[in-house]
N, C-alpha and C positions, 0 to 999 in steps of 0.2 A: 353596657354594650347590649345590643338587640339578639335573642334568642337566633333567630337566623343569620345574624353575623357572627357571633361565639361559634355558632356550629359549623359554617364557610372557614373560619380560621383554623378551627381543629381538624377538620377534613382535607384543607386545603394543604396545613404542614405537611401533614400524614403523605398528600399525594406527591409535593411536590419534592419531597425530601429524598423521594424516590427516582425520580426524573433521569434519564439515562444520560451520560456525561460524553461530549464528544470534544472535550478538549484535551487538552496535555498530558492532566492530573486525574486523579478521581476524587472524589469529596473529599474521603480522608485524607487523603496529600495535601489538599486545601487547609483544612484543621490542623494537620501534622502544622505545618508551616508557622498558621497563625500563631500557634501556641511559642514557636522554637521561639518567634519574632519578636513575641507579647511577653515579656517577664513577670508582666502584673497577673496573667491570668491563672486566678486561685482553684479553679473546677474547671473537670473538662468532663467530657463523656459523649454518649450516645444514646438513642430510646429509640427504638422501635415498635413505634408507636403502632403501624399496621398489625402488628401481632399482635400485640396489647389487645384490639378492639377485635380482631377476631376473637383473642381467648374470652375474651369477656361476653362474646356471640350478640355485639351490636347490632346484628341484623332482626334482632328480635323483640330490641330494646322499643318496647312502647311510643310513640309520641314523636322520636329524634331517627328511629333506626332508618326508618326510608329515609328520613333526608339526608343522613350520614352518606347512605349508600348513591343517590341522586349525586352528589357533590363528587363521589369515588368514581363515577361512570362519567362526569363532566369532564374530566382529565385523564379517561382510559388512553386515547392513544398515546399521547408524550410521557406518560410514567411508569417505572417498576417500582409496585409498592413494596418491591420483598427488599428494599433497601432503606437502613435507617436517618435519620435525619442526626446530625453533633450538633453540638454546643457548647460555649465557653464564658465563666465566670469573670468579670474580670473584678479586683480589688483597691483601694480600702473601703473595708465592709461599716458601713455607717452604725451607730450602738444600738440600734434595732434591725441590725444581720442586714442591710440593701447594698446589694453592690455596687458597683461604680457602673456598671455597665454586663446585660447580658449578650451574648448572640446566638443565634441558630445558622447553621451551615445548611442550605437546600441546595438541591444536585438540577439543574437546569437544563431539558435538551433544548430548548428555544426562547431565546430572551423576550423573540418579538413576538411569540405566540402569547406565551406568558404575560406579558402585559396584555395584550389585548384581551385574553379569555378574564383576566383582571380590573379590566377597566369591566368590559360589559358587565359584570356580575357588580358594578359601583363603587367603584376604587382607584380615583384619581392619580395619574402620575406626572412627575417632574422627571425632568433630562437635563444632566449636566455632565458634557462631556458622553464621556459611553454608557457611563450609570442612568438607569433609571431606578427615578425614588417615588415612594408613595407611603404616607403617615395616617396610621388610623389612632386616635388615643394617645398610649404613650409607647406605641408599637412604630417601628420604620425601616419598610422594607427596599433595598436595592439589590436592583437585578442587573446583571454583569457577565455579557456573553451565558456561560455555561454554569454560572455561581448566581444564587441569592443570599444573601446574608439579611435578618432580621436581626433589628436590635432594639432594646428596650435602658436607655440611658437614667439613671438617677441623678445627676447635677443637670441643671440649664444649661445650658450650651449648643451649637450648632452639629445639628446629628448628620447630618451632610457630610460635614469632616473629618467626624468618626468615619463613618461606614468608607469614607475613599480612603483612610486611613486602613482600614479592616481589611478592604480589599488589595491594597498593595502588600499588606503581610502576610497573602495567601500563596505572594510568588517569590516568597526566601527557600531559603535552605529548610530540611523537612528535618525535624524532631527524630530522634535514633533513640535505641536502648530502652529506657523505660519507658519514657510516652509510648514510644513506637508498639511496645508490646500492650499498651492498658487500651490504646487504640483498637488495639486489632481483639479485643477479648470480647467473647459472646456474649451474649446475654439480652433479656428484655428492656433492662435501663443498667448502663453502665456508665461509674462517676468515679471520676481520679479527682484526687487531690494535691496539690504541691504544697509540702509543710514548709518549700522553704520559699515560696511566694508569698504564703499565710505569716509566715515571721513576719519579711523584707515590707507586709503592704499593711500592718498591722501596728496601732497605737499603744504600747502597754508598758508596764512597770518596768522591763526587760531594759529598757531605755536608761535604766540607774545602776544598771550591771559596770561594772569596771570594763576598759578598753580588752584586757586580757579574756575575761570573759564572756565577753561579745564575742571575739573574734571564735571561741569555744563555739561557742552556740550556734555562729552563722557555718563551721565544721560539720559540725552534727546535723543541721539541718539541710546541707547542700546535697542535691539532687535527691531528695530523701523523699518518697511520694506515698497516699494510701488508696487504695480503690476499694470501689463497693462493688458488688453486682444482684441485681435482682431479677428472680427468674418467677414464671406464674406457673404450675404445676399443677398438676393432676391432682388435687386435695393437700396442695400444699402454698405455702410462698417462702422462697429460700434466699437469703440474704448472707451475701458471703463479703467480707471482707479480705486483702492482700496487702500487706505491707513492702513495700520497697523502699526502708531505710537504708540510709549511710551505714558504712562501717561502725564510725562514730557513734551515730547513736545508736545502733542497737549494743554497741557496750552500755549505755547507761539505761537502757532496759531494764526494769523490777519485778517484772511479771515472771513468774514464776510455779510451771506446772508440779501438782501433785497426783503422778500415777494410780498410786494405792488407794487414791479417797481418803484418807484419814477421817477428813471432817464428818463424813456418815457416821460413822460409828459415833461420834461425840452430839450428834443432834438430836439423840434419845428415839422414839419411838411414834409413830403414829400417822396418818395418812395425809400427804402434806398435798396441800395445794398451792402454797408457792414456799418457792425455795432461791437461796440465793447463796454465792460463796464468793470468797476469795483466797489467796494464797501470793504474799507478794515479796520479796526480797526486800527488808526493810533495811538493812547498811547500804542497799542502793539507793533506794527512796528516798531516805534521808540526806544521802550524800546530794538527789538530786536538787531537793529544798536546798540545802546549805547553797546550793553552788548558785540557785538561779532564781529561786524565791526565797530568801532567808526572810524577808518580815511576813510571812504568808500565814504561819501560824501565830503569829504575832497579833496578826491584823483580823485574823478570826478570832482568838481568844476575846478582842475588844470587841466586836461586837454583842459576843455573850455574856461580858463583864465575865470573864477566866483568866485575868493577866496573874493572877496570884499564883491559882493551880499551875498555868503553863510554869514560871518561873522556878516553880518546884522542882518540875520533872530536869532538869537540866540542861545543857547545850545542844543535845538531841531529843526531843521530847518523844517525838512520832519511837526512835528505834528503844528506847527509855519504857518504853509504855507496851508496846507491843512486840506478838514476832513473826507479825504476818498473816497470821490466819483468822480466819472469821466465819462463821456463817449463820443462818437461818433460816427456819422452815415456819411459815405458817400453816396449821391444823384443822384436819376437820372441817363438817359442812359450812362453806359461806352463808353469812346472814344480813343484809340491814339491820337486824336488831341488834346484832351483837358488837359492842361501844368497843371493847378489846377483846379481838378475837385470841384461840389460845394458839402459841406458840415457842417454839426450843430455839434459842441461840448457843452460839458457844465463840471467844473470841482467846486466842492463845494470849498468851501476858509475858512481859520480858519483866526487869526488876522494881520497878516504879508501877507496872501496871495494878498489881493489887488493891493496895491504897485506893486509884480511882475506881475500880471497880466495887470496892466497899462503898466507897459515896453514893456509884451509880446508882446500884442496888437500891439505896433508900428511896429513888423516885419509881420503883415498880411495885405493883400491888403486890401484896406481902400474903392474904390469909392460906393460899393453898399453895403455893410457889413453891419449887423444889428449888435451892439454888447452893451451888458449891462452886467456894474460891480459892483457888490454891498462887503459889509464887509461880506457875505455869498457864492456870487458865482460868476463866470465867464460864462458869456452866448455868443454863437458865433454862427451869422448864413449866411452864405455866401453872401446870397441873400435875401430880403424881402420875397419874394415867400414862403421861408421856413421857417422863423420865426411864431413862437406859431400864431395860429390863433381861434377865436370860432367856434366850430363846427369841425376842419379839426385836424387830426393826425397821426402822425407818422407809414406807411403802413410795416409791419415785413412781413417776408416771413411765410407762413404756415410750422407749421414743429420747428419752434423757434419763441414759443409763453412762453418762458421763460427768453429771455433777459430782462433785467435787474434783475429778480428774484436771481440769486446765486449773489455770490459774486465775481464769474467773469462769462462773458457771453461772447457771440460773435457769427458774421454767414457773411457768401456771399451767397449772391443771385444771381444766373445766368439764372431765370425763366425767359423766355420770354426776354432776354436780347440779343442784337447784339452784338458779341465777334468777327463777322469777321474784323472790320479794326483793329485787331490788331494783323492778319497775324502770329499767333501763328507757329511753326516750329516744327516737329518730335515730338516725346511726348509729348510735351506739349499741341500738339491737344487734349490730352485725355480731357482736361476742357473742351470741349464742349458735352460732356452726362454727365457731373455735373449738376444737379440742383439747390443742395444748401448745404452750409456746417453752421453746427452750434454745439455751444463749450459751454459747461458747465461746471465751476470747485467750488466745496467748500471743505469743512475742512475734506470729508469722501471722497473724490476722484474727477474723472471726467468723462464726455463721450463728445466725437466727432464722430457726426454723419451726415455723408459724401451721400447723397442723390442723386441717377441717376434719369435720366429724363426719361426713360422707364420704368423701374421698372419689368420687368415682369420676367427677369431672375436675375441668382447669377452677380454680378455687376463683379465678375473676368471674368467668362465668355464676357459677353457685355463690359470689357476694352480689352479682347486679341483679341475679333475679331474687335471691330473697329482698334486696330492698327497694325493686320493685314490686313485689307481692306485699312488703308492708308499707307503701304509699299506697298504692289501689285498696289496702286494707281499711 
């Protein structure tokens, strides 16, 4: 696609996704609907893409910002850009993750302008019936009174009959309760998901479950939904997660928060620059392997040639071996040179886990290694230096002073850290205005919050111009 057509498209969504609505509905009604109508559709959400590009101060950007803004003033009088554009996923997801089918929801005050200001900018349209259509690539847009819907189809087929298909299911009955609430939730890009779309539209082993336990599984996953939201902040990017499961399945939830931290104290000593934990309820865990993947550790063991060991552990191997807790810290300054960097684990042990942890033991380097096993747990510390000491403990980066508290944790630290010997290349220079990242997950959702080393601006802004200061570099 031709640089000034990419940038019309991008510019174009932004504006018209905005477009004031004078018919019945308002967008979201429109999406409410599609969704209630659509069972396949596996994502849904919103972006608000005008804010996006402000936070990111596209009017500054090099090369594209005037033409971004030339395309925003081409459609000033028919749009409000302070409105977001939806969209909807629909399923089975092909084995390299391609949907069946995307859309976008655009908010339309004038069909016939719309086409027109469309055609002149070279954008042919078809008319059938009250739609008009128009195909660029494998993009195809229909416009419809007060609605455009874009869609981007994965099988051949005629896209025509999609989109009058898309458009009649805009005028059902509107989506209540959960949709209704993930719809209406703020944010810069916000994405629902249906787990019980993702079962019903998906190919998998689940399929050799028995009748009784099918019918368990399609329970637990009925009206059971997750969302994300991502917001652009002031020296930050905050990523939150929400869960709206069933009853059902949140009884077979394993995740399981530990207040107190325990696992700090058992991670010995020293200035970690990543850390990661867990804490999981393993007689649920297990129970939920028995119940819905019984060959799963089976089918891992054989890949690794471990059908001997698994067969040892017993008919529960996973709660046999372990009791849930885990974690790790890696230490001290980052290197490229350094082949194994030093670091403390510790993983609790239930009655079988010893055993493997004596075997483990022989594949780690042995000359300075602190390491103690008992019938409760696995202690590993690279180096004396970092093994538990009085007085001395484990230093967290500020910011993620709740690792080990949930039931999964995690963070890197890049404060004060030297990243240059390892000669990072294009993009990926952006990790040097990271700070620090840290991950929190339990049974009600999660957040990842992604911390810049400046802080004083929106962190899009401070990522486009440093990687436009290192292009022009």
């Amino acid at each position: 696609m031709k640089i000034k057509h990419f940038l019309f498209f991008i510019t174009s969504i932004v504006l018209l996704s905005s477009c004031g609505n004078s018919g019945d509905r308002e967008l979201k009604e429109y999406v409410s609907s599609f969704i209630h109508e659509n069972h396949s559709v596996a994502f849904f959400g919103k972006a608000d893409l005008h804010a996006i590009l402000n936070k990111a101060g596209y009017k500054n950007i090099p090369m594209i910002g005037n033409r971004i803004e030339d395309e925003l003033k081409s459609f000033d009088k028919c749009i409000d850009i302070d409105s977001p554009i939806y969209f909807a996923v629909e399923g089975p997801f092909s084995t390299t993750a391609i949907p069946q089918a995307f859309y976008a929801f655009i908010d339309v005050r004038n069909a016939d302008s719309l086409v027109s200001n469309l055609t002149k900018k070279g954008y042919d349209f078809d008319k059938e019936g009250d739609i008009n259509y128009s195909s660029f690539g494998e993009l195809t847009l229909g416009v419809k009174k007060d609605l455009a819907i874009l869609v981007s189809k994965s099988k051949e087929g005629e896209v025509k009959d999609l989109l009058e298909k898309a458009f009649e299911m805009t005028t059902g009955d509107l989506s209540e309760g959960k949709v209704d609430e993930m719809l209406n939730e703020k944010g810069d890009l916000v994405l629902g998901m249906s787990i019980e779309s993702m079962y019903a539209s998906s190919d998998t082993q689940l399929e050799k479950l028995s009748e009784a336990k099918k019918s368990e599984l399609k329970e637990m996953v009925a009206d059971s939904y997750s969302q994300s939201t991502i917001n652009f902040e002031n020296g930050a990017v905050v990523i939150k997660s929400k869960n709206y499961f069933s009853e059902a399945l949140k009884k077979r939830l394993f995740l399981k928060p530990n207040p107190k931290a325990d696992i700090v104290n058992k991670l010995g000593y020293g200035d970690a620059l990543v850390g990661f934990s867990l804490n999981f309820d393993m007689v649920k865990l297990q129970s939920l392997l028995n119940d819905f993947a019984p060959d799963a550790l089976t089918d891992l063991a054989k890949i690794f040639n471990r059908e001997n060991e698994l067969m040892l552990l017993g008919e529960d191997p996973l709660l046999s071996v372990s009791n849930g807790q885990l974690g790790f810290v890696m230490l001290g300054e980052p290197s490229s040179d350094q082949i194994i960097p030093n670091f403390n684990g510790f993983v609790g042990l239930n009655k079988n886990g010893k055993l493997l942890a004596e075997l483990a033991i022989m594949k780690f380097p042995s000359n300075t290694a602190v390491v103690n096993i008992t019938k409760n747990a696995f202690c590993y510390y690279s180096s004396p230096s970092f093994s538990p000491s009085v007085g001395k403990r484990l230093i967290i980066p500020n910011g993620c002073e709740n690792f080990g508290k949930k039931s999964m944790t995690g963070f890197i630290n890049f404060e004060g850290k030297d990243l240059s010997s390892f000669d990072f290349e294009g993009g990926a220079k952006i990790i040097s205005i990271i700070k620090y990242i840290n991950i929190e997950v339990d049974e009600d959702g999660s957040i990842i919050y992604i911390k810049s080393k400046k802080g004083k601006e929106n962190i899009l802004k401070e990522s486009v111009d440093f990687l436009i200061k290192e292009l022009l570099d």
